[in-house]
Wavefront OBJ file of the C-alpha trace (Angstrom):
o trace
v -7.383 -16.415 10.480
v -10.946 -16.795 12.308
v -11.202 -13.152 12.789
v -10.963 -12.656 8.937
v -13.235 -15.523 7.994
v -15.716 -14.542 10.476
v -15.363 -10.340 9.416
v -16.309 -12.074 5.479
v -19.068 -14.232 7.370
v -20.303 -10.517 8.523
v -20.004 -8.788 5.404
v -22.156 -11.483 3.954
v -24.933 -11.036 6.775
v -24.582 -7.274 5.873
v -25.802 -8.034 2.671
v -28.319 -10.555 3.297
v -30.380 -8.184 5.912
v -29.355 -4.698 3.860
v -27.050 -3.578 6.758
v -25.140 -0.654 5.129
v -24.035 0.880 8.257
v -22.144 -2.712 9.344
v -21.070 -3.008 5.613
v -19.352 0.039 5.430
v -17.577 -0.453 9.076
v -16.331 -3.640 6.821
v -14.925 -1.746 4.182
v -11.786 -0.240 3.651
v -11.313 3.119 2.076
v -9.497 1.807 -0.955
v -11.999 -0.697 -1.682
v -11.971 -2.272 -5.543
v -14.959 -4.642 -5.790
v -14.692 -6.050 -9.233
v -17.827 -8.417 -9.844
v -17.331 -11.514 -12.575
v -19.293 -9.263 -15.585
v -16.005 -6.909 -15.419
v -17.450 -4.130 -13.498
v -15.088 -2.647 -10.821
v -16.554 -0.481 -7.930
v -14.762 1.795 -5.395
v -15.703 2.051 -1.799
v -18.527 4.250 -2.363
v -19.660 2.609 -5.613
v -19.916 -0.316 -4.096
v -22.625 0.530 -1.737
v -24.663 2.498 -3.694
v -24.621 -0.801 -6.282
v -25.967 -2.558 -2.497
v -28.200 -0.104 -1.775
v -29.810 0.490 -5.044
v -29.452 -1.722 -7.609
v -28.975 -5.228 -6.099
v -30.678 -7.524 -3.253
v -28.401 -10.432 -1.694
v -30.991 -13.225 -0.668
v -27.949 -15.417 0.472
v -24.469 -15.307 -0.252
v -21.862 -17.949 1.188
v -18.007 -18.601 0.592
v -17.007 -21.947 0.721
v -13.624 -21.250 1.460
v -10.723 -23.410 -0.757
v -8.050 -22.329 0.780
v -6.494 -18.944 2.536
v -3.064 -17.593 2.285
v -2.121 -14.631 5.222
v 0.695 -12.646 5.212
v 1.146 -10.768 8.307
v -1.567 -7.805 8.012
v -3.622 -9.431 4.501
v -5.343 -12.631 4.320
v -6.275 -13.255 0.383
v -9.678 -15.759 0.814
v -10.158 -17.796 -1.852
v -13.596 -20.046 -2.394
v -16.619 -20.865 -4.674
v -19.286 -18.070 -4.021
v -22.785 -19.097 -4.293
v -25.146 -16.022 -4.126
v -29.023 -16.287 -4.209
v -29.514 -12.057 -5.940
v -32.593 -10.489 -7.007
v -32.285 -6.713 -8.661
v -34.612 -3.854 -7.396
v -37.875 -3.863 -8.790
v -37.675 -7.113 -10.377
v -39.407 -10.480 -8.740
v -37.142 -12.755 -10.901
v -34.302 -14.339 -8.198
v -31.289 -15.579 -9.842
v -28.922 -17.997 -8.406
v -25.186 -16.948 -9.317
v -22.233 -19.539 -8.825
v -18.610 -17.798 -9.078
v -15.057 -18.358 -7.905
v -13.953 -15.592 -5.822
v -11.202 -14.352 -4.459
v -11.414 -11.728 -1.419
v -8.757 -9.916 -0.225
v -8.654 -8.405 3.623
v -6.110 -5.952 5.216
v -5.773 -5.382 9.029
v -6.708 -1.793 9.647
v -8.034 -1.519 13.174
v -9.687 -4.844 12.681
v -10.108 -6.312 9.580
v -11.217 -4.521 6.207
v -12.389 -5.657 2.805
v -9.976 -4.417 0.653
v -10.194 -6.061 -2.815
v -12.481 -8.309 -4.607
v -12.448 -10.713 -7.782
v -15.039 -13.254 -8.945
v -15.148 -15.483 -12.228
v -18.683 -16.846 -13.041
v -18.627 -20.538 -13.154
v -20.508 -22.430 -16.283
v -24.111 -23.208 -16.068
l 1 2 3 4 5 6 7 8 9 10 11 12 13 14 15 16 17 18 19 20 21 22 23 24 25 26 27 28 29 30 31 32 33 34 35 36 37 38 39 40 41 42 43 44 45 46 47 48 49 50 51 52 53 54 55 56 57 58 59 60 61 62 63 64 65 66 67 68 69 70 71 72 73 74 75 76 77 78 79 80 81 82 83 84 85 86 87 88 89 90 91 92 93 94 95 96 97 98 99 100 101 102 103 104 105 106 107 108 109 110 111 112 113 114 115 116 117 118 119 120
């Protein structure tokens, strides 16, 4: 269970520095990244949205609670991301239940993702 929780610790450093190359080693091929406005991403998709269209200033999981079944571990937590979209100065915290999903696949992979924005 501390190899997944530190692999999503990683994926969040990824996006904090702009590390594609170590976010996509994170990935796994059949990646669905479905963010809390609806919005569902594939693999590909989802790192373009990284590369292009979105900056993570700080994102951290407070992890609820896990639940691992031999090769998944489902990751459940409040997500509190600090964002700020290309080209824009305006930085806009983001509170969200989330739900991450990782399969073992010569180490662990992000396979699926889920978040519902919280009130306020």
């Amino acid at each position: 269970m501390t190899s997944v929780l530190a692999a999503s610790r990683k994926r969040a450093e990824a996006l904090e520095t702009r590390d594609g190359s170590l976010l996509r080693t994170l990935l796994a091929e059949e990646l669905r990244y479905t963010h809390a406005t609806g919005i569902t991403h594939d693999r590909e998709g989802y790192l373009a949205f990284v590369r292009d269209r979105q900056q993570f200033r700080r994102v951290s999981l407070a992890v609820a609670c896990t639940f691992e079944d031999m090769d998944t571990v489902v990751v459940r937590g409040q997500l509190s991301q600090t964002i700020q979209r290309h080209g824009e100065s305006q930085r806009i915290d983001v509170q969200s239940l989330a739900t991450e999903i990782w399969v073992r696949r010569d180490g662990w992979r992000f396979a699926v993702f889920q978040s519902t924005r919280l009130p306020g």
